[in-house]
C-alpha positions as CSV (number, residue, x, y, z in Angstrom):
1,X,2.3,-35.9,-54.6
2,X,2.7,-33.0,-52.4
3,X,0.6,-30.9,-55.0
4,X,-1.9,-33.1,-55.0
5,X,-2.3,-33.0,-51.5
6,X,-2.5,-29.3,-51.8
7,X,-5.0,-29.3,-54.4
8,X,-7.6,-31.8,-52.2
9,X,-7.3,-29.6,-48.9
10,X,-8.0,-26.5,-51.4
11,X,-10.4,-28.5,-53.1
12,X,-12.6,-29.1,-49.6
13,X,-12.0,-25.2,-48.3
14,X,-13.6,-23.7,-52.0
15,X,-16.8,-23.1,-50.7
16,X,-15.5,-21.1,-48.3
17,X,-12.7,-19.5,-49.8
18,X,-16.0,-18.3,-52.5
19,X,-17.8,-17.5,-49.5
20,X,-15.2,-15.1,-47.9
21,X,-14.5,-13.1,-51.1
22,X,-18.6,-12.7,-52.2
23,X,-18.8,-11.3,-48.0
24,X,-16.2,-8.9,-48.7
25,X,-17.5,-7.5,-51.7
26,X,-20.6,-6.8,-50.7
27,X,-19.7,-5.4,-47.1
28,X,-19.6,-1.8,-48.4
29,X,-22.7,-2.3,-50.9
30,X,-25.0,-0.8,-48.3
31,X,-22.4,2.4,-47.1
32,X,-21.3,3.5,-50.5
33,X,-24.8,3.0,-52.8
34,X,-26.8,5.4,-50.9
35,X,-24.3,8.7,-50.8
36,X,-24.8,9.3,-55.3
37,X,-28.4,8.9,-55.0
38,X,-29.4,11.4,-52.3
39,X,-30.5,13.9,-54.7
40,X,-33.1,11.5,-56.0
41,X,-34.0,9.7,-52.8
42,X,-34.6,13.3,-51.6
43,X,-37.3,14.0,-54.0
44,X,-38.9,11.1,-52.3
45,X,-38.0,11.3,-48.7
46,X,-37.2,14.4,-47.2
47,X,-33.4,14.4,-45.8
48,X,-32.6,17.6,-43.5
49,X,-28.8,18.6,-43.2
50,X,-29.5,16.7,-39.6
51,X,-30.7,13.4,-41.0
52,X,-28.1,13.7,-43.9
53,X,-25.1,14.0,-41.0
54,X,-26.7,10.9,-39.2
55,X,-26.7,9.0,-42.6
56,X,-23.3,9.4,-43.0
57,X,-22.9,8.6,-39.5
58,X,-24.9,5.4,-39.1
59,X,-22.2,2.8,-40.9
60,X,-19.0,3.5,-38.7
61,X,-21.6,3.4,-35.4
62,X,-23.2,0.1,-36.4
63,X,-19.6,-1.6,-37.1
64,X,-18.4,-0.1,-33.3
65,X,-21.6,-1.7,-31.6
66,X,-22.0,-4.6,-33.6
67,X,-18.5,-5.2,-33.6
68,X,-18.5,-5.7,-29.8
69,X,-21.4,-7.6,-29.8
70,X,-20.3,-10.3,-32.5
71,X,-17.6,-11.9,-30.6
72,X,-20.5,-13.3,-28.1
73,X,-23.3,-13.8,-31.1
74,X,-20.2,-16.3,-32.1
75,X,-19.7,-18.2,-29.2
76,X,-22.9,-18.8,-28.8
77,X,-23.9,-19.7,-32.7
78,X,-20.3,-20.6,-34.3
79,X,-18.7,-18.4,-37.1
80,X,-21.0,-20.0,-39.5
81,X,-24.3,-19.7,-38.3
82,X,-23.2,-16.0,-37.2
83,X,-22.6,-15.3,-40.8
84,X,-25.8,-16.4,-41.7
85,X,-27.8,-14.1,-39.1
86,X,-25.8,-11.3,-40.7
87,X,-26.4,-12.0,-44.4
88,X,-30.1,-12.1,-43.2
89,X,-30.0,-8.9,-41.6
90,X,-28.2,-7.1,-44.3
91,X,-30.8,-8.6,-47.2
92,X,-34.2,-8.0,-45.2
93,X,-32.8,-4.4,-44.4
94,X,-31.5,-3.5,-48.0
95,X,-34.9,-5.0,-49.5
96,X,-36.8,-3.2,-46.8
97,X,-35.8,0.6,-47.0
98,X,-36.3,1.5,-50.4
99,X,-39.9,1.3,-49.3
100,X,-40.1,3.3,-46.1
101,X,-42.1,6.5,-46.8
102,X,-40.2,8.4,-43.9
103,X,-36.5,9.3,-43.2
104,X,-36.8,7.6,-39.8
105,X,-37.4,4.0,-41.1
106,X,-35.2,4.5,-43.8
107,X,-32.5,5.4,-41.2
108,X,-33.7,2.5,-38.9
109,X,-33.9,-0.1,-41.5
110,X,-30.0,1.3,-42.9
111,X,-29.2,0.1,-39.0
112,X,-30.4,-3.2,-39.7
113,X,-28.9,-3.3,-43.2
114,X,-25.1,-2.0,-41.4
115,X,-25.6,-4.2,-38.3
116,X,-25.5,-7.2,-40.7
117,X,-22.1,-5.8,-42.5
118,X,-20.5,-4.9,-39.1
119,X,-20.9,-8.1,-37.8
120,X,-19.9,-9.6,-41.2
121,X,-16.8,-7.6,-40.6
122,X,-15.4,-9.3,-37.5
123,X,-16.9,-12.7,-38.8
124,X,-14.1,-12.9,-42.0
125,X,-11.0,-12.2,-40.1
126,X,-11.9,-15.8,-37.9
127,X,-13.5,-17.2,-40.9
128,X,-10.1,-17.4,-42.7
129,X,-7.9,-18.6,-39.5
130,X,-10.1,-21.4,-39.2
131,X,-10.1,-22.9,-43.0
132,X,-7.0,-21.3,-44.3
133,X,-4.4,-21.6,-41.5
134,X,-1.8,-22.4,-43.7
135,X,-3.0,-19.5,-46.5
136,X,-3.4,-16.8,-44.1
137,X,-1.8,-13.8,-46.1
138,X,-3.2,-14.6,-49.1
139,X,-6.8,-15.3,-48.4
140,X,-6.8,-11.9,-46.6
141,X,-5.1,-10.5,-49.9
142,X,-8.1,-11.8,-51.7
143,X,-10.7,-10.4,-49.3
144,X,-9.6,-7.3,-48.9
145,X,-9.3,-6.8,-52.7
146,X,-12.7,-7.9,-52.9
147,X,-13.8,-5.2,-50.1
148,X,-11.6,-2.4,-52.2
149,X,-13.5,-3.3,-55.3
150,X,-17.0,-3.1,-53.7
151,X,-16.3,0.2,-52.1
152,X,-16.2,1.7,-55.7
153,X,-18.4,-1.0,-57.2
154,X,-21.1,0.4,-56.0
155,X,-21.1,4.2,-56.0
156,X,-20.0,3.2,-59.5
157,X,-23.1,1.5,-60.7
158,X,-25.9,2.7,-58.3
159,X,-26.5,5.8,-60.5
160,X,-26.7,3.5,-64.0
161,X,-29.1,1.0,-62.2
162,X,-31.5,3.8,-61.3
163,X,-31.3,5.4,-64.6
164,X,-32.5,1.5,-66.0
165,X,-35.0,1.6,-63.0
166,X,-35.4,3.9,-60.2
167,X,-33.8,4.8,-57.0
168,X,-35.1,1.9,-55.0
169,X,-34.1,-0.9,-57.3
170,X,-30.8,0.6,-57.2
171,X,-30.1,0.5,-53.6
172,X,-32.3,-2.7,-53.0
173,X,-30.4,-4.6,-56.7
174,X,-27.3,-4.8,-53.9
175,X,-29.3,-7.5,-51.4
176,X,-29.0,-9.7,-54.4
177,X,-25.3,-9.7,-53.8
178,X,-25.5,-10.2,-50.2
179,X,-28.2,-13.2,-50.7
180,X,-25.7,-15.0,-53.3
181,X,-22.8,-15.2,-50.4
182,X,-25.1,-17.9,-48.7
183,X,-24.7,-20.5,-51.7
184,X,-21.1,-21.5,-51.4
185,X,-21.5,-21.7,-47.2
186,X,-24.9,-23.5,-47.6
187,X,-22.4,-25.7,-49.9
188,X,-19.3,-26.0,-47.4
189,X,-21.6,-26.7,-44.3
190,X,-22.8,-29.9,-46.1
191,X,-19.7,-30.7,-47.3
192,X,-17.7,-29.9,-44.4
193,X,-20.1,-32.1,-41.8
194,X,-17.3,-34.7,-40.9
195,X,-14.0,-32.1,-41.2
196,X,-12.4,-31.4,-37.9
197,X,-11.7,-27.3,-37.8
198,X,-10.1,-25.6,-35.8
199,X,-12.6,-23.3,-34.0
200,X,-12.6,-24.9,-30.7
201,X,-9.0,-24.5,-30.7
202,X,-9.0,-22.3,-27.4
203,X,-6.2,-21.5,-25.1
204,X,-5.5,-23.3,-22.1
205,X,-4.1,-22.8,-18.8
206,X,-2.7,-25.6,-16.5
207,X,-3.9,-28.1,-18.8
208,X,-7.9,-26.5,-18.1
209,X,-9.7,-25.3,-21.2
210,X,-10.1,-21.6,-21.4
211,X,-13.3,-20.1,-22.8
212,X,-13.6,-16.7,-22.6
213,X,-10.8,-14.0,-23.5
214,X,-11.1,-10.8,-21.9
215,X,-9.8,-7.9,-24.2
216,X,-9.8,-5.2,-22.2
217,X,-6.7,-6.0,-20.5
218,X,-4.8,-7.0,-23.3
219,X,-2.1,-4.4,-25.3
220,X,-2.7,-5.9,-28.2
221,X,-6.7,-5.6,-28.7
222,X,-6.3,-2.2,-27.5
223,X,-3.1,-1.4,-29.2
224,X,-5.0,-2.9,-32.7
225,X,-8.4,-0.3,-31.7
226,X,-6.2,2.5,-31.4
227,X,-4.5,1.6,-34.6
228,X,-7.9,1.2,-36.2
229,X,-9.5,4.2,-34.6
230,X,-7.1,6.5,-36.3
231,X,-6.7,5.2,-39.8
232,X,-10.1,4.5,-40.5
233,X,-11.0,8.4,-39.3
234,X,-8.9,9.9,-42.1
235,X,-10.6,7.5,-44.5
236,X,-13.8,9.0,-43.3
237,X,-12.6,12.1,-42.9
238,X,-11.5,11.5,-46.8
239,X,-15.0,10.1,-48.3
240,X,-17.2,12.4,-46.2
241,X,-15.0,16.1,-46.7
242,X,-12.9,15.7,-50.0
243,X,-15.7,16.6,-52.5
244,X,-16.8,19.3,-50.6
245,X,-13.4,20.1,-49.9
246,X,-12.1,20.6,-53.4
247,X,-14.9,22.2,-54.9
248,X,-14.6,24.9,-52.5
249,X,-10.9,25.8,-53.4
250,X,-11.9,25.7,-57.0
251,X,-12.4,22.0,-58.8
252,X,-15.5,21.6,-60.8
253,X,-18.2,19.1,-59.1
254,X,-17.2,16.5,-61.2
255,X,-13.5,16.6,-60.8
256,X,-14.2,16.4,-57.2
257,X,-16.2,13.4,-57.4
258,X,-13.4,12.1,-59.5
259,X,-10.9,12.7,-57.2
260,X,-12.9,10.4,-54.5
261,X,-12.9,7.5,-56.6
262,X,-9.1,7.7,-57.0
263,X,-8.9,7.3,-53.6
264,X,-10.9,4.8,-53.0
265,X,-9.6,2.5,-56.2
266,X,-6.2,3.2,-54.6
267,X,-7.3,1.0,-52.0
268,X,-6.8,-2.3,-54.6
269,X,-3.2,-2.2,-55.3
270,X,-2.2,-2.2,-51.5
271,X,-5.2,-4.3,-50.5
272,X,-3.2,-6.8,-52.9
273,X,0.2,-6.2,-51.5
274,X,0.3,-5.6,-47.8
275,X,-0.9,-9.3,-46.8
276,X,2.1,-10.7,-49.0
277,X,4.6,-8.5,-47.3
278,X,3.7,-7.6,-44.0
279,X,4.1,-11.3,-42.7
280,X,7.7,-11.8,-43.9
281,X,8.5,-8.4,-41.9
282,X,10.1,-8.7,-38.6
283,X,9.0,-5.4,-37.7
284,X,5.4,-4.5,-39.2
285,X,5.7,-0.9,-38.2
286,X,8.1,-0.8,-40.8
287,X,5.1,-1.0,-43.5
288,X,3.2,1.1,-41.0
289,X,5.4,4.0,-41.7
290,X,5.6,3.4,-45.6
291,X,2.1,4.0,-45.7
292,X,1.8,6.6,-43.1
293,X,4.5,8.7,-44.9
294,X,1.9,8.3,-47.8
295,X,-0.7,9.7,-45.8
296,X,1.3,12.8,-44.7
297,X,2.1,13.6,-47.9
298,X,-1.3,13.6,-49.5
299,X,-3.0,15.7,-46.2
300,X,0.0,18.2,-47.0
301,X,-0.3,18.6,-50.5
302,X,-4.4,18.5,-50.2
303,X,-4.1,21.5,-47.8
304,X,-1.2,23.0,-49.3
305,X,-2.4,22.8,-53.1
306,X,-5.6,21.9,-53.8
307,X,-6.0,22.7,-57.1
308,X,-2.4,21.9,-58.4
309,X,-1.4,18.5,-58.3
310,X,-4.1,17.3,-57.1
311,X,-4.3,14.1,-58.1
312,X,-0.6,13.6,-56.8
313,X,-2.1,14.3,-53.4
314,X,-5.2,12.0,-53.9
315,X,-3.2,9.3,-55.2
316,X,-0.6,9.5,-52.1
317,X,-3.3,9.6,-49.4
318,X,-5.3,6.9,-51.2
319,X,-1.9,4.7,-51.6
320,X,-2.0,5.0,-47.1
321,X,-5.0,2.8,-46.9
322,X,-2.1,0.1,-47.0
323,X,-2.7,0.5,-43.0
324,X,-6.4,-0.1,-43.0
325,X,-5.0,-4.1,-44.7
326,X,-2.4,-3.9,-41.9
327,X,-4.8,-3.9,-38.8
328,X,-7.1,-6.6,-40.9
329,X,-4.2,-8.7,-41.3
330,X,-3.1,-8.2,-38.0
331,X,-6.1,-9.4,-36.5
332,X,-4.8,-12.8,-37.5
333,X,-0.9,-12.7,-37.3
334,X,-1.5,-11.4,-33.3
335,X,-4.2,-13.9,-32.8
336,X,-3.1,-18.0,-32.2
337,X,-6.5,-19.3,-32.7
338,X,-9.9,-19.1,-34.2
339,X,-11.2,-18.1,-30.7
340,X,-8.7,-15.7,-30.2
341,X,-9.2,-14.1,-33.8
342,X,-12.7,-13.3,-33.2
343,X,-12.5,-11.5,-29.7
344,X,-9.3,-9.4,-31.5
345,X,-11.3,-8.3,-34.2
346,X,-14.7,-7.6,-32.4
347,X,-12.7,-5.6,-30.1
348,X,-10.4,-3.4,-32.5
349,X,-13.4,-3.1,-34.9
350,X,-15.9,-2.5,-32.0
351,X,-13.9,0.6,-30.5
352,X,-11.7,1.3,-33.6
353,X,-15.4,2.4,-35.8
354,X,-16.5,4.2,-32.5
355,X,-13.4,6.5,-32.1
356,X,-13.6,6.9,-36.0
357,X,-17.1,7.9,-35.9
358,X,-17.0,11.1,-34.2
359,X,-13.8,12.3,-36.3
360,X,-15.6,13.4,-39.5
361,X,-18.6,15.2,-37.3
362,X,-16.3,17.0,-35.7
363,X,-13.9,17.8,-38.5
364,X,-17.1,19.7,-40.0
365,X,-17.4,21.5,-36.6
366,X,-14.3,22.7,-36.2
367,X,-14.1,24.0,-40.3
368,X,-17.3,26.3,-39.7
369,X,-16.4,27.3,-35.7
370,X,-12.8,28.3,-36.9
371,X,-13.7,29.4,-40.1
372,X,-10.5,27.6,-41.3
373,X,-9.6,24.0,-43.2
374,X,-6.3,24.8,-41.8
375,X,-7.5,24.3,-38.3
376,X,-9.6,21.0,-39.3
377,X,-7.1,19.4,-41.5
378,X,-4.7,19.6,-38.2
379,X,-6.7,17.2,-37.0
380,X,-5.5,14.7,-38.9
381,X,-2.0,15.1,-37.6
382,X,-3.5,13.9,-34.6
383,X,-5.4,10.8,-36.3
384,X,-1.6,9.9,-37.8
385,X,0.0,10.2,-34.2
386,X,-3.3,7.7,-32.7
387,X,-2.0,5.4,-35.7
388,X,1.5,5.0,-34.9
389,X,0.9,4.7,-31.2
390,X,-0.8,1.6,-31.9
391,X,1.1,0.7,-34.3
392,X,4.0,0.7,-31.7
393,X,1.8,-1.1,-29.5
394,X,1.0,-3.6,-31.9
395,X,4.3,-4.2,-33.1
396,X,6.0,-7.1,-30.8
397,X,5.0,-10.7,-32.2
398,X,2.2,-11.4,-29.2
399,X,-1.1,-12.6,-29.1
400,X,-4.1,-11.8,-27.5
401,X,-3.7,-15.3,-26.3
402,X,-0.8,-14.7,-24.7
403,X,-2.9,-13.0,-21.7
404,X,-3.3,-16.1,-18.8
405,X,-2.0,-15.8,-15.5
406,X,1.6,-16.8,-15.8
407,X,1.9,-16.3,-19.4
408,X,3.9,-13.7,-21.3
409,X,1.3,-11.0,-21.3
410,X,-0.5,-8.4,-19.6
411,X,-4.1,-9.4,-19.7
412,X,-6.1,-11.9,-18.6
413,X,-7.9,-14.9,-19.7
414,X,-11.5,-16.0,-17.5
415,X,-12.8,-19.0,-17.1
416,X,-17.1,-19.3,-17.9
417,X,-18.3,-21.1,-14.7
């Protein structure tokens, strides 16, 4: 009977549970299709080293100021609608581009494409506390499997699907992906009309209903930024320097490129394992330093030996994206509510992509100002010290809730008048 039970409450979530994993794997579609391409796309639109740097720029910017202004797009439309708007902007920008005869509107039109994914970014985290409270570490499992396997979905196949076509259906063949998430929500919004969720499930002080949450003074959003800001840098640091990187102490071109891909596939395993385990841990920092121990390792063997054992290295650094499904997850285990969940992640993904943009521009710098990777690869000693300071931060079980006058906390929640 109790089975049973399960299955119907399942049975009335699948749209979104379907929903949530086609969003995730197509969130990185538009970052990652581009990048093997450029050779081709340049023979069509003329990229300078300037307009190539803002490129690779562009995605970690739009998630920081898209991030912070999601939070509001969902009060005002629901998580729902919200998702919708983004889906829109991501297809009408992806479809868009390929036609632009000029870097500029490609560039602008790749804005419009990334401010759909970056606010379909802080839009999952709140999308599964609201229809899977009671599944919470394994429907964040699932998604962020599904956003590992688009990251090397589609570096993967971009470069067959122009070889069948051309360069534009390539990059544009990923809006398809994006348009198909809006079948299963089109199908829970009908089904779900009469089904209580818990979105207006905000906190409340002195029996008055609280609507807004103010993150700034809250530990815990900016503990979860900080956390953010420094692991998502070395992954940037990773994906925009490691080719380069390689081939300059010796690999061929092609290993090089292969050694990317390890890393990012390595995302998978842990995307898989750190929502199961992390929420039966007392002490999250414990899986913290697992994975940042991973990290270390791979930047030291990297630097140390490039070109022996390199795939060891690889395979370690790539095996420390465990902490990038860390902060997802914790978005929800430090968050009581569906309210709550959306301010925490607009906020750590809103300032965590902004301190992470500027990391892999100025890892560059400092390589050609110094003359030495030595120099640039200290810097992400201090990207692993920014990690665990967060991590610390993050580490008590509180909420971003927990921030009203009188209330275990340090923040503040405001009333809208």
């Amino acid at each position: 009977m109790a089975t049973d039970g399960a299955n119907k409450r399942l049975k009335g979530r699948i749209g979104a549970l379907l929903g949530i994993l086609l969003m995730a794997l197509s969130l990185r579609a538009a970052v990652v299709s581009v990048p093997p391409l450029l050779a081709r796309i340049q023979q069509d639109i003329e990229f300078t080293e300037f307009t190539t740097g803002l490129l690779a720029m562009l995605a970690p910017i739009s998630f920081a100021v898209f991030g912070l202004l999601t939070p509001r797009l969902i009060r005002l439309w629901g998580l729902e609608r919200t998702l919708i708007v983004s889906v829109a902007l991501a297809v009408v920008g992806q479809l868009a581009r390929p036609f632009m005869p000029n870097v500029y509107p490609f560039l602008a039109l790749s804005i419009v494409t990334l401010a759909g994914y970056g606010m379909g970014n802080v839009v999952l985290p709140p999308l599964v506390k609201k229809y899977f409270p009671d599944r919470i570490g394994v429907v964040t499992s699932g998604y962020v499997t599904m956003i590992a396997i688009g990251t090397w979905l589609a570096p993967q196949f971009s470069v067959p699907f122009a070889n069948i076509g051309n360069w534009k259906t390539s990059i544009g063949s990923w809006a398809l992906l994006s348009s198909i998430v809006l079948i299963p929500w089109m199908v829970q919004l009908f089904a779900d009309r009469r089904v209580q969720r818990p979105e207006t499930q905000l906190p409340a002080v002195g029996g008055h209903e609280i609507v807004r949450i103010n993150p700034w003074k809250s530990k815990v959003a900016w503990g979860l930024a900080i956390f953010l800001a420094g692991n998502s840098a070395q992954t940037y640091v990773y994906f925009t320097w490691l080719p380069p990187y390689l081939h300059a102490q010796g690999l061929s071109e092609a290993s090089s490129g292969n050694m990317l891909a390890l890393f990012a596939i390595l995302g998978l395993p842990v995307s898989l394992l750190v929502p199961l385990w992390v929420p039966r841990l007392k002490n999250p920092i414990i899986a913290v330093g697992v994975f940042t121990a991973c990290w270390i390792v791979g930047h030291l063997g990297i630097y140390l030996s490039p070109t022996s054992g390199t795939w060891i290295w690889v395979s370690m650094a790539g095996l420390g994206q465990g902490t990038f499904a860390i902060a997802l997850l914790m978005m929800n285990l430090r968050s009581r509510t569906t309210y709550g969940s959306g301010v925490l992640s607009g906020f750590a993904q809103g300032l965590g992509y902004a301190g992470a943009a500027v990391v892999p521009m100025l890892f560059g710098i400092v390589q050609q100002a110094s003359g030495s990777w030595g120099v640039a690869f200290s810097m992400l000693g201090v990207c692993i010290v920014v990690m665990l300071v967060g991590a610390i931060i993050i580490n008590p079980p509180r909420t971003i809730e927990d921030t009203a006058p009188g209330a275990e906390g340090e923040g503040r929640l405001e009333r809208v008048q």
